[in-house]
C-alpha positions as CSV (number, residue, x, y, z in Angstrom):
1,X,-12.1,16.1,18.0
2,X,-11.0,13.8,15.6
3,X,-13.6,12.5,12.8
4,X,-13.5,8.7,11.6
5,X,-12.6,8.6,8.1
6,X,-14.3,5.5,6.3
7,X,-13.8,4.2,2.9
8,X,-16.6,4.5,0.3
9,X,-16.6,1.8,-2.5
10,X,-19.3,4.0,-4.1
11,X,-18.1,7.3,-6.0
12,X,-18.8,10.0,-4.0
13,X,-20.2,13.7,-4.8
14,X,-20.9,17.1,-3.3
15,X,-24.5,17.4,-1.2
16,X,-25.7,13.9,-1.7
17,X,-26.6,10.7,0.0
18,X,-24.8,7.8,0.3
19,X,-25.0,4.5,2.0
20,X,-21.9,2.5,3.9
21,X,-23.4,-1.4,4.4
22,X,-22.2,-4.6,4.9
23,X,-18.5,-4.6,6.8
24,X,-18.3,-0.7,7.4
25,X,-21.9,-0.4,8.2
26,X,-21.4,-3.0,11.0
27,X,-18.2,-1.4,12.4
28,X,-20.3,2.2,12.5
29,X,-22.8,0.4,13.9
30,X,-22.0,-2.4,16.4
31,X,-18.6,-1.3,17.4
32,X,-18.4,2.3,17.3
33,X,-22.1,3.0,18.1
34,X,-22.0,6.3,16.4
35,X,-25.6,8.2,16.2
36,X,-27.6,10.3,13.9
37,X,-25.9,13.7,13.6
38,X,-22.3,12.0,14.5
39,X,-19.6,13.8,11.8
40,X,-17.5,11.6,9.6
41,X,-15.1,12.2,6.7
42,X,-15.2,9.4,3.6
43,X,-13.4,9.4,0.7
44,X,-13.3,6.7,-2.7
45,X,-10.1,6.7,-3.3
46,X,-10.4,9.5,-6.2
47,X,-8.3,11.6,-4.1
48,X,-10.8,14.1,-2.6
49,X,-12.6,13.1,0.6
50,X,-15.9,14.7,2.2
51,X,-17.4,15.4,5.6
52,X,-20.2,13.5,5.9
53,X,-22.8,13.6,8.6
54,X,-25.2,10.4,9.8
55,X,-28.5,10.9,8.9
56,X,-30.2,7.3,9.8
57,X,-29.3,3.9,10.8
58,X,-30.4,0.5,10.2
59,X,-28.7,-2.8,11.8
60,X,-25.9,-2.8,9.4
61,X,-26.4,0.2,7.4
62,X,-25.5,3.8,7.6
63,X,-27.2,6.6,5.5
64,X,-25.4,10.0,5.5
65,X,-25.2,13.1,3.5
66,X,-22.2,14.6,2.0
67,X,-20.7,18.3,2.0
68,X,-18.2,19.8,0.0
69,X,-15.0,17.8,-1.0
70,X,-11.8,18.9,-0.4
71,X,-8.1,17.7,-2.3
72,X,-6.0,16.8,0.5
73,X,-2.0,17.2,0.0
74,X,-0.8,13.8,1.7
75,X,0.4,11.7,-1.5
76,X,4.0,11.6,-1.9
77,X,6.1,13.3,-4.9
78,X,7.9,9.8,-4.9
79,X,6.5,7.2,-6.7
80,X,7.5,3.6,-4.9
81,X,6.2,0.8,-6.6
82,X,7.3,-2.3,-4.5
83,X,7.4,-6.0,-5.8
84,X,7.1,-7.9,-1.8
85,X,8.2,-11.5,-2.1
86,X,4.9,-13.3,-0.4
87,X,5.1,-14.5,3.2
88,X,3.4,-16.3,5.9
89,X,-0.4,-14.8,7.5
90,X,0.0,-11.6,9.3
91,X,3.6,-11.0,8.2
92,X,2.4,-9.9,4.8
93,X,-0.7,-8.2,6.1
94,X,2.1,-6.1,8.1
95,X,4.2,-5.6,4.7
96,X,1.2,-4.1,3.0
97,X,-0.4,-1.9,6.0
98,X,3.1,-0.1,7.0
99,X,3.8,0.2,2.9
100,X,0.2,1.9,2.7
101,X,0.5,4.1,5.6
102,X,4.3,5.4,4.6
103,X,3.0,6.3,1.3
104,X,3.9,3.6,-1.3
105,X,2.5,3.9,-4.3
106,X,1.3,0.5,-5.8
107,X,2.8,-3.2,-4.4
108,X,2.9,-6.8,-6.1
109,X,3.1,-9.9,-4.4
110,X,6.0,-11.6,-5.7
111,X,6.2,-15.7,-5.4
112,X,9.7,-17.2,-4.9
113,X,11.3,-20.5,-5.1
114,X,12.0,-20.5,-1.3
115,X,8.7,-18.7,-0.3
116,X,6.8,-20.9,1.8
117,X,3.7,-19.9,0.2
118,X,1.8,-21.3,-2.8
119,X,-1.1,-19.2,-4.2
120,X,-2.9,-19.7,-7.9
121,X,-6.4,-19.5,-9.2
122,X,-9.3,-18.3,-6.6
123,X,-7.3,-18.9,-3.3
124,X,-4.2,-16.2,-4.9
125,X,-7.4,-13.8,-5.9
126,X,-8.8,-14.1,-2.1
127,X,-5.8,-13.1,-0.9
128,X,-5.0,-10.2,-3.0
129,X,-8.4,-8.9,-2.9
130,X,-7.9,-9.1,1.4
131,X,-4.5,-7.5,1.0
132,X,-6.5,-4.6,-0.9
133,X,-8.8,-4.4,2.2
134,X,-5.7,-4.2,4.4
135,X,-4.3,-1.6,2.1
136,X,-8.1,0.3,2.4
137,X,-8.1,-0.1,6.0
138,X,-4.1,1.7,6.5
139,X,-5.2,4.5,4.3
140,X,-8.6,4.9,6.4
141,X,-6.2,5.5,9.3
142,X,-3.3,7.5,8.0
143,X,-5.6,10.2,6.0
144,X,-4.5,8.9,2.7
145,X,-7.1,9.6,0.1
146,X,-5.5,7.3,-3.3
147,X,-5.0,3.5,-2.2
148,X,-2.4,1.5,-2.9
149,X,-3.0,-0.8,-5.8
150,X,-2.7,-4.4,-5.2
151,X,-1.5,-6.9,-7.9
152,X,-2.7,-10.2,-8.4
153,X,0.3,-12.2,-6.7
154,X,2.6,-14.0,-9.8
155,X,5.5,-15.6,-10.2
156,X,9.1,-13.5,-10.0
157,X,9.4,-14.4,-14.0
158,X,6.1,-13.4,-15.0
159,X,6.2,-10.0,-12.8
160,X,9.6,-9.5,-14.2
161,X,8.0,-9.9,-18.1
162,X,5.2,-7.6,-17.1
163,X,7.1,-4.9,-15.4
164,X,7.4,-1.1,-17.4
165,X,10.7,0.2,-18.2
166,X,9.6,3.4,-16.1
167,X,12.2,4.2,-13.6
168,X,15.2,3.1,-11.6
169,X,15.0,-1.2,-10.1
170,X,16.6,-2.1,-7.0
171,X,16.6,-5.6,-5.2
172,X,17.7,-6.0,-1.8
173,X,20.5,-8.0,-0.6
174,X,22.0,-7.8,3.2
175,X,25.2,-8.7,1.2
176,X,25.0,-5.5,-1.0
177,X,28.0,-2.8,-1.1
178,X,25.5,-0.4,-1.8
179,X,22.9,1.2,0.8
180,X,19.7,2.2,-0.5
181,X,19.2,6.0,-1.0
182,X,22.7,6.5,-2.3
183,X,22.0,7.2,-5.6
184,X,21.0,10.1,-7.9
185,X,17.2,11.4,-7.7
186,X,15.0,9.9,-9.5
187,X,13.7,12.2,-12.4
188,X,10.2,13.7,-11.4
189,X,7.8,11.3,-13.5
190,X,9.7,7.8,-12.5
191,X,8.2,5.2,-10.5
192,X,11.1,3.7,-8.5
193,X,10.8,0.3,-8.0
194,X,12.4,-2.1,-5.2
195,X,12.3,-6.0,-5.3
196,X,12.1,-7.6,-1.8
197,X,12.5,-11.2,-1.0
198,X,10.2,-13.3,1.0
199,X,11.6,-15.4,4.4
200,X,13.9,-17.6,2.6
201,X,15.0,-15.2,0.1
202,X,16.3,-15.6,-3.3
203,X,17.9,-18.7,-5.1
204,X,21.1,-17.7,-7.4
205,X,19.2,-18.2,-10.8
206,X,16.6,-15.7,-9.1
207,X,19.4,-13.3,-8.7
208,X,20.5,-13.9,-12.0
209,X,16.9,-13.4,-13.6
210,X,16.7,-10.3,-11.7
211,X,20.0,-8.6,-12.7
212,X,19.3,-9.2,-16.6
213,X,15.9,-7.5,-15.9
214,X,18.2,-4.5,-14.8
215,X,17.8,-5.0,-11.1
216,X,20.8,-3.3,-9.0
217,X,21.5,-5.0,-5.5
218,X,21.0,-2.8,-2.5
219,X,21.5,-2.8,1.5
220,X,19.5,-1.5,4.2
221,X,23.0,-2.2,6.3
222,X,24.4,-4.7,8.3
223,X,21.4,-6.6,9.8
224,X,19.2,-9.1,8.2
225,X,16.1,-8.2,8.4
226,X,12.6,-9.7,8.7
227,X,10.7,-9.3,5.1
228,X,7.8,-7.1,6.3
229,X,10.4,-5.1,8.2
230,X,12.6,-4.6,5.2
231,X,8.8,-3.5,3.5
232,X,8.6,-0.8,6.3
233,X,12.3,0.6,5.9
234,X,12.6,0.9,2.1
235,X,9.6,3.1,2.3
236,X,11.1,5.0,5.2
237,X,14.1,5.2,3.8
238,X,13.2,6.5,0.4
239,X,10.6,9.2,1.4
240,X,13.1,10.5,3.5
241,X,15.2,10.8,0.9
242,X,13.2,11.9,-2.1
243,X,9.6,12.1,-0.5
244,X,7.3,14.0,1.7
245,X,9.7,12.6,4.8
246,X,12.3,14.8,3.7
247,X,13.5,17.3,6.1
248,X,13.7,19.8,2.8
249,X,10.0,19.5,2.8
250,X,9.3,20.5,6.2
């Protein structure tokens, strides 16, 4: 039978106690009634995760205890860092769960000319911090132990400034002569990093900004596609090419 695997903001250790409260204790609680002696596997995002069994419970709280940790082998060798031009409500929630769950290493909301949405101060740290919980939530169900780091969201310039010269750039373009996955590997310590555009896409001096910052244009083929869809099939396409989808990797 397959064990619920819950999220731990709390380091975690070998043969000890913990507590899950607040939104997690609830869900353990009100919605999966689970009992004392139920079996669960946590993990904190340090890459290891533990079975863990229930040993009391409050209202919303859970107290278990902890058994041995194991390393789990689900990260991929690629390293996809993906700059996700903002969009509208549950469109971008989409972009960052299907991301998370095919194995992307780290994303930044990117904010556009034409992007309908406007985010600064508190209301662009609220989002980013309920993106993160999204991102939480997607490895919780795909058995990912290292979550996806979620930037605060920033303007194309000022992500562009900021971003390491530490592997191969690609922005996409349904226009582009080039389809993504064409190219040479990437060496084995690069992060590869693809630039997609929100709704509206990109203005010209965008493009321009993006091509000095040594951005090359891709294609994911002849369709236009949706902006959390394109988020989906760059990681799809790019595992399968250079990560753990690959058919070379069994």
């Amino acid at each position: 039978m397959r064990r619920h695997r819950v999220f731990s903001s709390k380091p975690l250790r070998d043969q000890a106690r913990t507590t899950l409260s607040g939104d997690r204790g609830r869900y353990l609680t009100r919605v999966l009634r689970l009992a004392r002696g139920a079996e669960l596997v946590l993990f904190d995002g340090s890459g290891l995760e533990w079975p863990a069994v229930i040993e009391g419970l409050g209202r919303d709280r859970v107290e278990l205890i902890t058994g041995e940790a194991t390393r789990p082998h689900r990260e991929s060798p690629l390293a996809l860092r993906l700059l996700q031009g903002v969009s509208r409500g549950e469109r971008m929630d989409y972009a960052v769960q299907k991301a998370t769950e095919l194995g992307v290493h780290s994303i930044v909301p990117v904010l556009t000319r034409y992007g309908v949405v406007r985010l600064a101060g508190a209301q662009a740290e609220k989002r980013r911090r309920h993106w993160q919980e999204v991102a939480i939530s997607a490895c919780e169900q795909s058995g990912r132990c290292h979550i996806p780091a979620i930037a605060q969201p920033a303007a194309l310039a000022s992500v562009l400034a900021g971003l390491p010269a530490d592997g191969p750039r690609w922005r996409l373009d349904p226009a582009g002569e080039r389809a993504l996955g064409q190219d040479a590997a990437p060496a084995a310590d690069a992060i590869v990093t693809v630039l997609i555009g929100p709704e509206g896409g990109f203005d010209d001096s965008e493009a321009r900004v993006t091509a000095t910052a040594g951005f090359e244009v891709r294609t994911l083929g002849p369709r236009v596609l949706r902006t959390e869809t394109a988020a989906a099939a760059v990681a799809a396409v790019l595992q399968a090419r250079w990560g753990d989808l690959s058919p070379a990797r069994g």
